[in-house]
gemmi code that builds the backbone of each chain (N, CA, C; Angstrom):
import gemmi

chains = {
    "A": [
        ("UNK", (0.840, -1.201, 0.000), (0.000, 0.000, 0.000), (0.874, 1.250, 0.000)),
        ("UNK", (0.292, 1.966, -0.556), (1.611, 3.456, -0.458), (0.851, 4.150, 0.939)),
        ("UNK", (1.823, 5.128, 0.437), (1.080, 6.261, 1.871), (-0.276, 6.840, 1.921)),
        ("UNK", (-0.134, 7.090, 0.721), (-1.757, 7.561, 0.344), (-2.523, 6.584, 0.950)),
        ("UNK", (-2.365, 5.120, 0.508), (-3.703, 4.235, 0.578), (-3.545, 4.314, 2.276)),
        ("UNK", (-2.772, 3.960, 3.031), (-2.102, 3.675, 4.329), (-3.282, 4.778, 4.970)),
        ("UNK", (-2.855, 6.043, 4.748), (-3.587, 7.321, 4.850), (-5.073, 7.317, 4.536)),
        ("UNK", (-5.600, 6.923, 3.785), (-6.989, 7.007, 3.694), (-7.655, 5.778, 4.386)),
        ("UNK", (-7.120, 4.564, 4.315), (-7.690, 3.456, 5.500), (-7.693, 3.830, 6.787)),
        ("UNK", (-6.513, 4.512, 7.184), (-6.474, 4.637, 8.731), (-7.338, 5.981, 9.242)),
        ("UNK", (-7.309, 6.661, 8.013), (-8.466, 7.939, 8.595), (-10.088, 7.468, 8.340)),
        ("UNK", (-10.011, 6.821, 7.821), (-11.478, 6.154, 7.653), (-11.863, 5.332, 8.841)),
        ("UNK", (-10.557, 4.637, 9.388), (-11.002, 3.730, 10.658), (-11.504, 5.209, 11.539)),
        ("UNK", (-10.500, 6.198, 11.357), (-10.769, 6.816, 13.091), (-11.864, 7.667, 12.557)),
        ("UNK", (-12.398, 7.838, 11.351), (-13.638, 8.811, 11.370), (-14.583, 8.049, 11.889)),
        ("UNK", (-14.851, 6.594, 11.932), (-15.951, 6.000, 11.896), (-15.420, 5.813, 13.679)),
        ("UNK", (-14.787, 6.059, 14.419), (-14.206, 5.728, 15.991), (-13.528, 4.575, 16.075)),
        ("UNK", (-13.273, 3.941, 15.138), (-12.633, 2.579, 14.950), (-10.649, 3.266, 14.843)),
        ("UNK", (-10.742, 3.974, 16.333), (-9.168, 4.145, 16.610), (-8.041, 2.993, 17.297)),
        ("UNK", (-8.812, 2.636, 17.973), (-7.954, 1.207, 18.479), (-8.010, 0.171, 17.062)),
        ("UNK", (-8.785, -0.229, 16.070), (-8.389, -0.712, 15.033), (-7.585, -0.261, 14.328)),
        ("UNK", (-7.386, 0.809, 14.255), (-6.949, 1.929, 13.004), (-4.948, 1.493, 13.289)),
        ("UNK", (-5.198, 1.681, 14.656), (-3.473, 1.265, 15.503), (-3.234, -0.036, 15.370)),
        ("UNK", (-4.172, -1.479, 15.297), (-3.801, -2.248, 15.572), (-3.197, -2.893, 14.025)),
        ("UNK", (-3.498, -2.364, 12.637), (-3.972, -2.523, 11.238), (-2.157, -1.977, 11.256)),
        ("UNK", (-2.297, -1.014, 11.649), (-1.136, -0.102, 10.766), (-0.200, 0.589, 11.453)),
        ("UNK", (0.246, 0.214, 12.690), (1.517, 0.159, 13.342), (2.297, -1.118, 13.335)),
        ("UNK", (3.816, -0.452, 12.786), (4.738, -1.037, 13.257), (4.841, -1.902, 14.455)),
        ("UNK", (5.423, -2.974, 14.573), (6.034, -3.213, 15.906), (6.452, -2.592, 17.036)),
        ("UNK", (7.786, -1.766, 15.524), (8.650, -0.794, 16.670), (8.132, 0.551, 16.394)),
        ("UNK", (6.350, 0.578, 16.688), (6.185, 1.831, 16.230), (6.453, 2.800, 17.877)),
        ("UNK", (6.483, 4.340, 17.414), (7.009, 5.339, 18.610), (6.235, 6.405, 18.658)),
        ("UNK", (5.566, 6.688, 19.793), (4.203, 7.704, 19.702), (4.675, 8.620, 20.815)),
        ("UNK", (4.389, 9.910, 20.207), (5.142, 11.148, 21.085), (4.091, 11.933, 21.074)),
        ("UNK", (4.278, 12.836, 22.418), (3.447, 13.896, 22.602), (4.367, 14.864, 23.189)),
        ("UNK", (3.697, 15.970, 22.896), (4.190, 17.134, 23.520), (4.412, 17.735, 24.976)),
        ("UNK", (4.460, 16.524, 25.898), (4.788, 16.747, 27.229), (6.127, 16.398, 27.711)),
        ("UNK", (6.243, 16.647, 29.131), (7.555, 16.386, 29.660), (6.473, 15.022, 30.603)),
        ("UNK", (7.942, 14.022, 31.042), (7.848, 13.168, 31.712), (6.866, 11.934, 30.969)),
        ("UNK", (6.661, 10.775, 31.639), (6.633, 9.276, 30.984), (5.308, 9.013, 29.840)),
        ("UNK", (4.414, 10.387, 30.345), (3.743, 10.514, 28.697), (4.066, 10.994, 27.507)),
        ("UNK", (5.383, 11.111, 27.238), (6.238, 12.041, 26.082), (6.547, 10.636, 24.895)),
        ("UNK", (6.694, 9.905, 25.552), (6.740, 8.699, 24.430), (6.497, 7.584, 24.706)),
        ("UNK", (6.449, 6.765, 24.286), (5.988, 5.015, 24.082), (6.528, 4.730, 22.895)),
        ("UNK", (7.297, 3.738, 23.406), (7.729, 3.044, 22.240), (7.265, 1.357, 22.145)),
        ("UNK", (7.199, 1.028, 21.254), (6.591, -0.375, 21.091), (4.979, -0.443, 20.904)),
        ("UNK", (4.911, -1.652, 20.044), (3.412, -1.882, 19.994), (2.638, -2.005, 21.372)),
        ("UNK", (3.339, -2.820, 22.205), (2.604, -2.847, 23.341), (2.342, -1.490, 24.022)),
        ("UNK", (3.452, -0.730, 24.852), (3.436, 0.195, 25.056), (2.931, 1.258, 24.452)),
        ("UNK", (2.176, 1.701, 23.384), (1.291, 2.449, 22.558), (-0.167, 1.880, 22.757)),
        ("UNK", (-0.173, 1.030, 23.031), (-1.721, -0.170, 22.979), (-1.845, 0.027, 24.183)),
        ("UNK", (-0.703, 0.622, 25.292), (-1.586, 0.595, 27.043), (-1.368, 1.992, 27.000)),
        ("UNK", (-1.169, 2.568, 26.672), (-1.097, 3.989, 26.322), (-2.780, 4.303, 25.978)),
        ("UNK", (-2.933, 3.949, 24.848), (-4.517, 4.278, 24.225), (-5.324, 3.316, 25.166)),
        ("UNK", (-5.027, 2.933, 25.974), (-5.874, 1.753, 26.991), (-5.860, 3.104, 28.313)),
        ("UNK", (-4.801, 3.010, 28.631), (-5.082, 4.247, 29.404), (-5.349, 5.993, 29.142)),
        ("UNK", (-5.627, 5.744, 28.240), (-6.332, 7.386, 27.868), (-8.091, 7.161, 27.741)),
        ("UNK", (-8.137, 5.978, 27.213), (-9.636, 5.614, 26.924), (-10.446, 5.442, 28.346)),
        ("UNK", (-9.421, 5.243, 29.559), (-10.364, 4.386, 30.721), (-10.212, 6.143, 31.397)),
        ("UNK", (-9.378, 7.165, 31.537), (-9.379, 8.723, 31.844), (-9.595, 9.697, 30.989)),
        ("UNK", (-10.471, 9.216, 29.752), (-11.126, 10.443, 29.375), (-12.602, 10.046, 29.147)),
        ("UNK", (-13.562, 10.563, 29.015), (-14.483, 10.252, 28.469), (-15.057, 11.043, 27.564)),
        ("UNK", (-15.126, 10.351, 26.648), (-15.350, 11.150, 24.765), (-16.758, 11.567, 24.286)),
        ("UNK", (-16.987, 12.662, 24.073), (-18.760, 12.835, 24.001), (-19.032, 12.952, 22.295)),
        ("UNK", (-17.347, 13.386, 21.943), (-17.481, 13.205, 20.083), (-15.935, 13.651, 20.226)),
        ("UNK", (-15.929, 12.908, 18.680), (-14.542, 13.291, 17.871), (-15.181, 13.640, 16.051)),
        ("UNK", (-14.129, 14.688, 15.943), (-14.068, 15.123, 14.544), (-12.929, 14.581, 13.948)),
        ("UNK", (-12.713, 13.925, 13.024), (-11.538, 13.785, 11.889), (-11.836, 14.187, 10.878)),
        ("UNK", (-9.912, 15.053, 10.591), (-10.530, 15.548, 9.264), (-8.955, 15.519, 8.563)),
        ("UNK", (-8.842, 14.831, 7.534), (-7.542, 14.745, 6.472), (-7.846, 13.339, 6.013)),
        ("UNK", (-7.166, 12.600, 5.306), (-5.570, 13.006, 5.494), (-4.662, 13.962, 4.619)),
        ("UNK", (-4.019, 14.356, 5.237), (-2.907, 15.552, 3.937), (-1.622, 14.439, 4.228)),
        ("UNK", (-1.328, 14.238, 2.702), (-0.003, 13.802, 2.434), (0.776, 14.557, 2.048)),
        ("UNK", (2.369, 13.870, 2.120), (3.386, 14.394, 1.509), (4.318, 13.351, 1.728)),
        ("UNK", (4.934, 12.590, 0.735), (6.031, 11.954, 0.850), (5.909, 10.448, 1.591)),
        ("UNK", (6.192, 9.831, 2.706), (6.115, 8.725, 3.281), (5.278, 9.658, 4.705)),
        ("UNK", (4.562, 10.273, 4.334), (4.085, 11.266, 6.138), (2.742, 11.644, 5.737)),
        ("UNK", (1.604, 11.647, 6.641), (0.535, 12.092, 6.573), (0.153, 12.842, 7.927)),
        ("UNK", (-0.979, 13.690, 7.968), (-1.758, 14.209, 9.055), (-2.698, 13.968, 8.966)),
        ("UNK", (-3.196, 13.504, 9.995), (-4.906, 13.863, 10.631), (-5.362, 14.478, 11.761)),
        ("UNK", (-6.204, 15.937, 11.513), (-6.752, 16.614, 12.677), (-7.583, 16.044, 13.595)),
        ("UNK", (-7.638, 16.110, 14.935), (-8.520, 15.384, 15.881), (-9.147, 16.452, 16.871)),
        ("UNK", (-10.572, 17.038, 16.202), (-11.076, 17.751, 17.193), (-11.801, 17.286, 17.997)),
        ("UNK", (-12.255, 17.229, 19.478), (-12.375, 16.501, 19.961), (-12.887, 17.160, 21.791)),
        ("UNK", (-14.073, 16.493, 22.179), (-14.740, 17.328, 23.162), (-15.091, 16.139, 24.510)),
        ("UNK", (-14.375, 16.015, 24.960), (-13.677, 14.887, 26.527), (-14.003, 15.686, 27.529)),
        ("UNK", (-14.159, 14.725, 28.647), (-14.127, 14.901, 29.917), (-12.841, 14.343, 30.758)),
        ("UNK", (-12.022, 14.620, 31.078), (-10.715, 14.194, 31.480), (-11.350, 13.676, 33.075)),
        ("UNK", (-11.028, 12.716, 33.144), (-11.490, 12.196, 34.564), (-11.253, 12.961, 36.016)),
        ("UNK", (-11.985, 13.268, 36.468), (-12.263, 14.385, 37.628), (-11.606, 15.692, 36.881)),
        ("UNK", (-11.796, 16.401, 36.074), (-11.874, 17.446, 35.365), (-12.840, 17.802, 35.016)),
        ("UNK", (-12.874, 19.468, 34.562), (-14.430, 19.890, 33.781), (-14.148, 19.247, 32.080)),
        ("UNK", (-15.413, 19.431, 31.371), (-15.514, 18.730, 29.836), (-14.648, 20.099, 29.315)),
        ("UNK", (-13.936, 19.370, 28.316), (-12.737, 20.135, 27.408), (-12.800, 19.994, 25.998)),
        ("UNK", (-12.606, 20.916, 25.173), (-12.178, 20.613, 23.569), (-10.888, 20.203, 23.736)),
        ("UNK", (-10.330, 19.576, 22.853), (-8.899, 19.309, 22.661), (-9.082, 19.501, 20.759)),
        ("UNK", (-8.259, 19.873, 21.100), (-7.887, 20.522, 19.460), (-6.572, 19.846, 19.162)),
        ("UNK", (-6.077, 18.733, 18.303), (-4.552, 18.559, 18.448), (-4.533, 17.537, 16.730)),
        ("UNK", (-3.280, 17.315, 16.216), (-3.092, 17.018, 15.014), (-2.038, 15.564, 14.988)),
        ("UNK", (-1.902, 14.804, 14.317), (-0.978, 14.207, 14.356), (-0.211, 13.826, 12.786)),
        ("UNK", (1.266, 13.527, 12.659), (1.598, 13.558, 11.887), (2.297, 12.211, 11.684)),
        ("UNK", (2.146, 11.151, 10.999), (2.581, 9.951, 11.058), (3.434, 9.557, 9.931)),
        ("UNK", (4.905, 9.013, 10.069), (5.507, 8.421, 9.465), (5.234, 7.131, 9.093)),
        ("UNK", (5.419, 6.863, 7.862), (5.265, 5.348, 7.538), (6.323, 4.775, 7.002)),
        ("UNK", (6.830, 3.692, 6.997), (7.794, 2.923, 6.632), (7.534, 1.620, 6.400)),
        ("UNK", (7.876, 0.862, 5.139), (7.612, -0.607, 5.010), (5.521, -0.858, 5.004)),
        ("UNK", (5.091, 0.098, 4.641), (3.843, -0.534, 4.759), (3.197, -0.301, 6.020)),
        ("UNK", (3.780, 0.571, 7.170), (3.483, 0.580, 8.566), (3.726, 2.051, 9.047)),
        ("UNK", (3.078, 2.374, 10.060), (3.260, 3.925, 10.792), (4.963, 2.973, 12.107)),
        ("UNK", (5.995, 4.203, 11.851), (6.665, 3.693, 12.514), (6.894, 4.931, 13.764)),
        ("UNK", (5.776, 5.963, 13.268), (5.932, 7.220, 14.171), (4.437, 7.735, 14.069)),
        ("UNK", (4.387, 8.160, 15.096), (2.999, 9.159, 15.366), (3.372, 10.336, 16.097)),
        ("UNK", (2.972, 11.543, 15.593), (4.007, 12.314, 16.631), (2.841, 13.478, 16.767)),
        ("UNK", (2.537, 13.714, 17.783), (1.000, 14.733, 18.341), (1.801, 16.162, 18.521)),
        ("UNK", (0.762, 17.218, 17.778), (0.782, 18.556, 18.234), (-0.295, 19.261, 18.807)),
        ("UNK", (-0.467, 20.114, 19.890), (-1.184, 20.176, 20.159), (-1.786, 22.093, 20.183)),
        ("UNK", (-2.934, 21.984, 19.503), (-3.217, 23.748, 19.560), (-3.891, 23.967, 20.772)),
        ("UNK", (-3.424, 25.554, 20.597), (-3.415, 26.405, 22.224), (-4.923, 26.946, 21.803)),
    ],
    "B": [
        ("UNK", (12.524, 33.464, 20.860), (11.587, 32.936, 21.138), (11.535, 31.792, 20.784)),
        ("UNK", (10.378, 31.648, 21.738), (10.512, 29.887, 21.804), (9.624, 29.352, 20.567)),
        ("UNK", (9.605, 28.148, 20.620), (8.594, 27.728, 19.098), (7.953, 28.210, 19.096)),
        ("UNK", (6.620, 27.914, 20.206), (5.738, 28.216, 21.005), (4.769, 29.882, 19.799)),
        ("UNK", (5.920, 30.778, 20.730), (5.977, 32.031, 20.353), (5.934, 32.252, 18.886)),
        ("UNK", (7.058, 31.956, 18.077), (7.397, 31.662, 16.985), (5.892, 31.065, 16.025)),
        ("UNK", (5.377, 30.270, 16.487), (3.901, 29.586, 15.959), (3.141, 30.664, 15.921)),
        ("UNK", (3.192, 31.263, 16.928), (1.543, 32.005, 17.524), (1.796, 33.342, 16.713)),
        ("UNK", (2.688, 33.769, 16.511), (3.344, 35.307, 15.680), (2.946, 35.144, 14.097)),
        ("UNK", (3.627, 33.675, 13.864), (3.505, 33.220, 12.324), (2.002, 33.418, 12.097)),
        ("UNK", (1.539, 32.157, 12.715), (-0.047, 32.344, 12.423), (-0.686, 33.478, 12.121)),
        ("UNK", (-0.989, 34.109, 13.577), (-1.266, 35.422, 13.338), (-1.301, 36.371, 12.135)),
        ("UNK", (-0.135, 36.368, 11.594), (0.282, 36.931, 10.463), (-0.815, 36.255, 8.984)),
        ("UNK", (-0.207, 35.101, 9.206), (-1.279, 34.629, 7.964), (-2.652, 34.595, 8.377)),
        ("UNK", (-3.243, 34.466, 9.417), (-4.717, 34.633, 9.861), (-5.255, 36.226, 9.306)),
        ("UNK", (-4.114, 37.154, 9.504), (-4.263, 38.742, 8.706), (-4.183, 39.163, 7.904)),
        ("UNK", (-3.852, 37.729, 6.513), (-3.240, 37.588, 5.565), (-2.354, 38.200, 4.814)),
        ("UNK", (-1.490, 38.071, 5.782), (-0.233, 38.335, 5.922), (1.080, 37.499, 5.664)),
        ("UNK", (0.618, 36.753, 4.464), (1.862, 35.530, 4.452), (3.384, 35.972, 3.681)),
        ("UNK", (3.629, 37.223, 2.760), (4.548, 37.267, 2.567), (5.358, 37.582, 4.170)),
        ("UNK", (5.057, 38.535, 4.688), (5.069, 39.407, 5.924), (5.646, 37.943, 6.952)),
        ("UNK", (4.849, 37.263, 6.646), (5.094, 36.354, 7.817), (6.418, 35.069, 7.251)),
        ("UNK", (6.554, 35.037, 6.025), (7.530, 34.853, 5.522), (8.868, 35.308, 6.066)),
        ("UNK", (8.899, 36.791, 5.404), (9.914, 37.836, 5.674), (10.548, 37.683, 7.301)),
        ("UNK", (9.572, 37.613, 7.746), (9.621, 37.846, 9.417), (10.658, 36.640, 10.131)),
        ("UNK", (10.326, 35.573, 9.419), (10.596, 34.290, 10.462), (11.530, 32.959, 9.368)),
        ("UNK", (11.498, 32.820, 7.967), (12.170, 32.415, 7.375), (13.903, 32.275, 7.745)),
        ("UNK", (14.323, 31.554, 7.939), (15.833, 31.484, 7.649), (16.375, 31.443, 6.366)),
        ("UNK", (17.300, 32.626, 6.609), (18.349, 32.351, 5.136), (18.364, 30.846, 4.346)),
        ("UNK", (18.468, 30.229, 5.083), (18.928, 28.651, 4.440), (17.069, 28.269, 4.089)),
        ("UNK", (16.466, 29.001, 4.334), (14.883, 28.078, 4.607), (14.540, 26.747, 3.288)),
        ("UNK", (14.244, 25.665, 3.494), (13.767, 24.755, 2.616), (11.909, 24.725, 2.451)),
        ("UNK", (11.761, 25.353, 1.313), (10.191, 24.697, 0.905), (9.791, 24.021, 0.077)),
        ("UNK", (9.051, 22.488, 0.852), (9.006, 21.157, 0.210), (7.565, 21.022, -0.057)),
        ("UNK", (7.137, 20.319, -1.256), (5.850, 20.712, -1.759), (5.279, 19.255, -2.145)),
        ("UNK", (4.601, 18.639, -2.215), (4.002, 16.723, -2.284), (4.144, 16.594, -4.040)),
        ("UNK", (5.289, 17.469, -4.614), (4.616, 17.495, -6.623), (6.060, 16.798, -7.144)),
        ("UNK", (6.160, 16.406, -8.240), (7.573, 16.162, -8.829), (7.826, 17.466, -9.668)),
        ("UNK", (9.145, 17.647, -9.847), (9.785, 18.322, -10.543), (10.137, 19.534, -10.456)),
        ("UNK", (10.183, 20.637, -10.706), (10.946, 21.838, -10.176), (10.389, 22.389, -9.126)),
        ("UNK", (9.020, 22.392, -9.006), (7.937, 22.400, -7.831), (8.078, 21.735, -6.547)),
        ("UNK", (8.767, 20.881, -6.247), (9.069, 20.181, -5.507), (9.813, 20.607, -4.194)),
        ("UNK", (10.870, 21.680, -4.254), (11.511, 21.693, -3.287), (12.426, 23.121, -3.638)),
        ("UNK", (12.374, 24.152, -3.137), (12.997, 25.760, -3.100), (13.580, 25.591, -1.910)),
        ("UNK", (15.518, 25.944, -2.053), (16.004, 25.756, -1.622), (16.687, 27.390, -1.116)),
        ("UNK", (16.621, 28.167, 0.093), (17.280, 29.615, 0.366), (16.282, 30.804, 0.450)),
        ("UNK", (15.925, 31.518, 1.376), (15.087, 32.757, 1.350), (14.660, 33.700, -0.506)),
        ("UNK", (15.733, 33.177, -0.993), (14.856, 33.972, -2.609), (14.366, 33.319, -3.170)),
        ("UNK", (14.557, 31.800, -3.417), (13.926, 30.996, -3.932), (12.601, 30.085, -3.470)),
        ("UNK", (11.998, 31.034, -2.059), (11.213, 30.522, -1.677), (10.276, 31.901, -2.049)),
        ("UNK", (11.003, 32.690, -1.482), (10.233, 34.126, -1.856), (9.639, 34.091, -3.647)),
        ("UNK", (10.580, 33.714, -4.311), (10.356, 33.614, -5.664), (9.102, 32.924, -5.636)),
        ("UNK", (9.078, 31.510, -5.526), (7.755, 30.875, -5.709), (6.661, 31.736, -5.124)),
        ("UNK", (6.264, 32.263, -3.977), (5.529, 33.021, -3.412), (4.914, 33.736, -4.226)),
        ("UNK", (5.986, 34.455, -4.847), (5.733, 35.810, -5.822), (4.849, 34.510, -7.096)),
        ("UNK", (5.657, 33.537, -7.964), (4.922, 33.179, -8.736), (3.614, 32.900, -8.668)),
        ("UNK", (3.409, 32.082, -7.004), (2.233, 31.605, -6.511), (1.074, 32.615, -6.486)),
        ("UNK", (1.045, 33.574, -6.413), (-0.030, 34.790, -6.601), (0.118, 35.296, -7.919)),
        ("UNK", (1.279, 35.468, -8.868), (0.496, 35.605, -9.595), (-0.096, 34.673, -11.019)),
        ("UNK", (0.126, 33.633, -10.128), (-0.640, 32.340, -10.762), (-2.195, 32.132, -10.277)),
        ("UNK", (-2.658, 32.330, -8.889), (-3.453, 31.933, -8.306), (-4.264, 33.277, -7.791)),
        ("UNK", (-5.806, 33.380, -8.030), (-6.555, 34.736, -7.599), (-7.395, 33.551, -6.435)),
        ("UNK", (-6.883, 34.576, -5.272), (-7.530, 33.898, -4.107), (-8.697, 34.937, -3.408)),
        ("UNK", (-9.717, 33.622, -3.374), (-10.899, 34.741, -3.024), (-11.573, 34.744, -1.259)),
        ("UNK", (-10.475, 33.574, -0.805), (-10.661, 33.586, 0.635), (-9.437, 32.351, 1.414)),
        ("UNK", (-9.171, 32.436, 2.529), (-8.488, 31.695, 2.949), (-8.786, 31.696, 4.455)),
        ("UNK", (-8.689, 30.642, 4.731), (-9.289, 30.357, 6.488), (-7.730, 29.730, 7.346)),
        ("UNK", (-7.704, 30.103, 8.267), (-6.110, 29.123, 8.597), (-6.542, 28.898, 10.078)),
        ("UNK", (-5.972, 28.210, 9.853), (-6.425, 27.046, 11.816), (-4.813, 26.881, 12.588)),
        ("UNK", (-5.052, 26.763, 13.351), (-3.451, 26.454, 13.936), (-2.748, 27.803, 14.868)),
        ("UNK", (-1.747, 28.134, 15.564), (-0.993, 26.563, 15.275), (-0.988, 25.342, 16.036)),
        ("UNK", (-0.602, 24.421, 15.950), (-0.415, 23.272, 16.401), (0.994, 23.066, 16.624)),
        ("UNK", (1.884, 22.677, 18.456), (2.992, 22.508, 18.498), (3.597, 21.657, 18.913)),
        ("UNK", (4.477, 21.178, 18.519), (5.456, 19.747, 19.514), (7.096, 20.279, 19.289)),
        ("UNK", (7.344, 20.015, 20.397), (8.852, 20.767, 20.385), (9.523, 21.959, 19.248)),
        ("UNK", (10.037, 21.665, 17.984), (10.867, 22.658, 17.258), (10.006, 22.751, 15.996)),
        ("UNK", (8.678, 22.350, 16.292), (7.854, 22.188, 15.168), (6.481, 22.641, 15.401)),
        ("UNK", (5.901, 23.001, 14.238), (4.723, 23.151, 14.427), (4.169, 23.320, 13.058)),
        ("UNK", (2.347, 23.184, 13.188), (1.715, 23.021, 11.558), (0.982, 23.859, 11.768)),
        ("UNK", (0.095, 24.310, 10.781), (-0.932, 25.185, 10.523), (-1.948, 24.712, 9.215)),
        ("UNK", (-2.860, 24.614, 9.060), (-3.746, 24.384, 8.078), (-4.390, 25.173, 7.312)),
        ("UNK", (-4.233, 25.301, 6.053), (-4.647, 26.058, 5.149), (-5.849, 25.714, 4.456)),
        ("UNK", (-6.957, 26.520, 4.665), (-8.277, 26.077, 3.728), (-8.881, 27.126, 2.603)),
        ("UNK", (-8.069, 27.176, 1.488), (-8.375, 28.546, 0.420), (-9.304, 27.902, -1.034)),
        ("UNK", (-9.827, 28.961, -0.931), (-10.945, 29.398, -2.136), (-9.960, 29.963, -3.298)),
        ("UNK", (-9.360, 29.306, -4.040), (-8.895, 30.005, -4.939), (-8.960, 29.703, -6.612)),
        ("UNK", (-8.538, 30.761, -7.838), (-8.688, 30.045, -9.108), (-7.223, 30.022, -9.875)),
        ("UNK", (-6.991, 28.938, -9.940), (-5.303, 28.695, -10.498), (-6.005, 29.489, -12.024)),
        ("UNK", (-4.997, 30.059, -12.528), (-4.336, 30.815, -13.790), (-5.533, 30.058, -14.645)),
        ("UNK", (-6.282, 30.094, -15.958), (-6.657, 29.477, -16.540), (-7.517, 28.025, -16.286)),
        ("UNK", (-7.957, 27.807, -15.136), (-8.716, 26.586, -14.486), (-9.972, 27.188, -13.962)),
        ("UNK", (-10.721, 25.831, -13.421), (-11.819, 26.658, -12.453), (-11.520, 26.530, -10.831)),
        ("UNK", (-12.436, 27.537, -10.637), (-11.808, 27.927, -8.975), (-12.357, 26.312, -8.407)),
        ("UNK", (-11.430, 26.370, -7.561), (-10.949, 25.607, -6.669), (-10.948, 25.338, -5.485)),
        ("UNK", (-11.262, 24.423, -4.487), (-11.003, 24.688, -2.980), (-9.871, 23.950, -2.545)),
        ("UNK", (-8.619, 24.486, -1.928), (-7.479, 23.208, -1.440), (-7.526, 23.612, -0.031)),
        ("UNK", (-7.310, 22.648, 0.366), (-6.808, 22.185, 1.665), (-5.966, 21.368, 1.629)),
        ("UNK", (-4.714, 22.317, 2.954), (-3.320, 21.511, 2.865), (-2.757, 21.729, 4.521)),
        ("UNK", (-1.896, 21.295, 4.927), (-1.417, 21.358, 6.372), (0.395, 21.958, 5.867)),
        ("UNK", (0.946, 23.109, 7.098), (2.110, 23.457, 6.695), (2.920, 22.302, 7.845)),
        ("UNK", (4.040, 21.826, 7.808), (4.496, 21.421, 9.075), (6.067, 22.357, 9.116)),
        ("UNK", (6.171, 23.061, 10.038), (6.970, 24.336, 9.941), (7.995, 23.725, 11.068)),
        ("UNK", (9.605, 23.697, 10.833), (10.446, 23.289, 11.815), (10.778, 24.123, 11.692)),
        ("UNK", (11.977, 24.469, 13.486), (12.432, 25.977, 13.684), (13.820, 25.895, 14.081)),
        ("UNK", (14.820, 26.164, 13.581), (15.872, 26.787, 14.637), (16.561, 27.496, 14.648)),
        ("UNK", (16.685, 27.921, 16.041), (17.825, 29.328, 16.387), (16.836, 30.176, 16.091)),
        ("UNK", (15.442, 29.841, 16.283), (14.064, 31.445, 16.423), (13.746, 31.349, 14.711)),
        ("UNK", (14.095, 30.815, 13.609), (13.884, 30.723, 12.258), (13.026, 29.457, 11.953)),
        ("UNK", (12.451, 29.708, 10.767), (11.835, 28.532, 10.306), (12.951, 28.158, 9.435)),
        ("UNK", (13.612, 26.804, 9.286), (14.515, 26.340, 8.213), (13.773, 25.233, 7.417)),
        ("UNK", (12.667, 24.783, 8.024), (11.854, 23.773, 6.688), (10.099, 23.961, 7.022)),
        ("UNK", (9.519, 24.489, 5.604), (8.040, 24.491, 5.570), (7.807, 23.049, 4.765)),
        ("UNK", (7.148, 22.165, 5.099), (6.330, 20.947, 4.283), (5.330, 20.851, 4.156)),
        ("UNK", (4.744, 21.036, 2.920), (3.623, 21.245, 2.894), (2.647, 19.833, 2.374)),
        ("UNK", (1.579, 19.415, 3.004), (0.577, 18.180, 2.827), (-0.755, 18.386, 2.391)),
        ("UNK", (-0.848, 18.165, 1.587), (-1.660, 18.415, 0.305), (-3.313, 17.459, 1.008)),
        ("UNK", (-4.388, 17.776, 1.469), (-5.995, 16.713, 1.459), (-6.038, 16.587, 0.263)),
        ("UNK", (-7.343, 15.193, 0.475), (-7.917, 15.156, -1.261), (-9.340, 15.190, -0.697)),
    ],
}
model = gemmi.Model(1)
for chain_id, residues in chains.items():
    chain = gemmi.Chain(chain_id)
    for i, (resn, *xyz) in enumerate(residues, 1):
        res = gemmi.Residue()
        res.name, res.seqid = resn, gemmi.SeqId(i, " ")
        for name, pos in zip(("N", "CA", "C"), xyz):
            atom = gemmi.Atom()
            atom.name, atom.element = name, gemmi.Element(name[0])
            atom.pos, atom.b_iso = gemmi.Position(*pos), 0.0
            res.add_atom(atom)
        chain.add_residue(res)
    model.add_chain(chain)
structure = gemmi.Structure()
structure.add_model(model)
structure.setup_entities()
């Protein structure tokens, strides 16, 4: 599959909420998921470790909707926007506005790397 | 300034449509702009040869609106999304949507990449 196709399957999983499929289809092994924080949520590396990652975001947020919207390609890299309106567990309900930009390699995302708007 | 800063200034600028301006402002001498096309289009390499395309890019393209979202940040990087109403030279008008992913250093942008939706 090229990037393109890679790119339009996996945004199709997460438009429809099929995000834990979308990861399980089209990550790497040694895939590496980063965010824009300091300390032990800044990365995960490994399939496993990305899979308890989205295990533990799913059981401390609670999701009332998500928007997806791309993918924009370029090269072996795509984005998809994730707007998105949660309740962070014992928090008030929040938008999160944030983007991600994924490398692919061999047929696989070997990077996911989150930005997040202010 | 920090990326951070650097994002929120850029934007701004093009939200006022202000993109040569915001060019001028924050570009590095060395700046690289990489584009998803083959062939000479592809990749402007140095502050004139990015400026150059710019200049061609308008007056190739009559734009009759542009919306920009962002920014979006993770460490020395950050994107912005472009959603314009415009009519390339001899075609019919058009709507593109594309994502910039803007890296920074030493307070400069040294690579814009740009990701093309379909």
């Amino acid at each position: 599959m090229s990037t393109q196709e890679i790119a339009n399957a996996f945004t199709i999983l997460c438009k429809n909420g099929q995000f834990e499929e979308a990861g399980h289809r089209f990550w790497s092994d040694a895939v590496v998921s980063l965010e824009p924080l300091q300390g032990d949520m800044a990365e995960a590396r490994g399939r496993a470790a990305v899979q308890a990652k989205g295990v533990w975001w799913y059981a401390n947020h609670e999701v009332h909707g998500v928007r997806v919207e791309g993918p924009y390609v370029h090269g072996n890299q795509f984005v998809v926007r994730f707007s998105m309106d949660v309740t962070p567990k014992g928090q008030p309900r929040v938008s999160m506005d944030e983007v991600g930009v994924y490398t692919v390699q061999d047929g696989r995302i070997v990077e996911e790397r989150f930005f997040y708007g202010s």
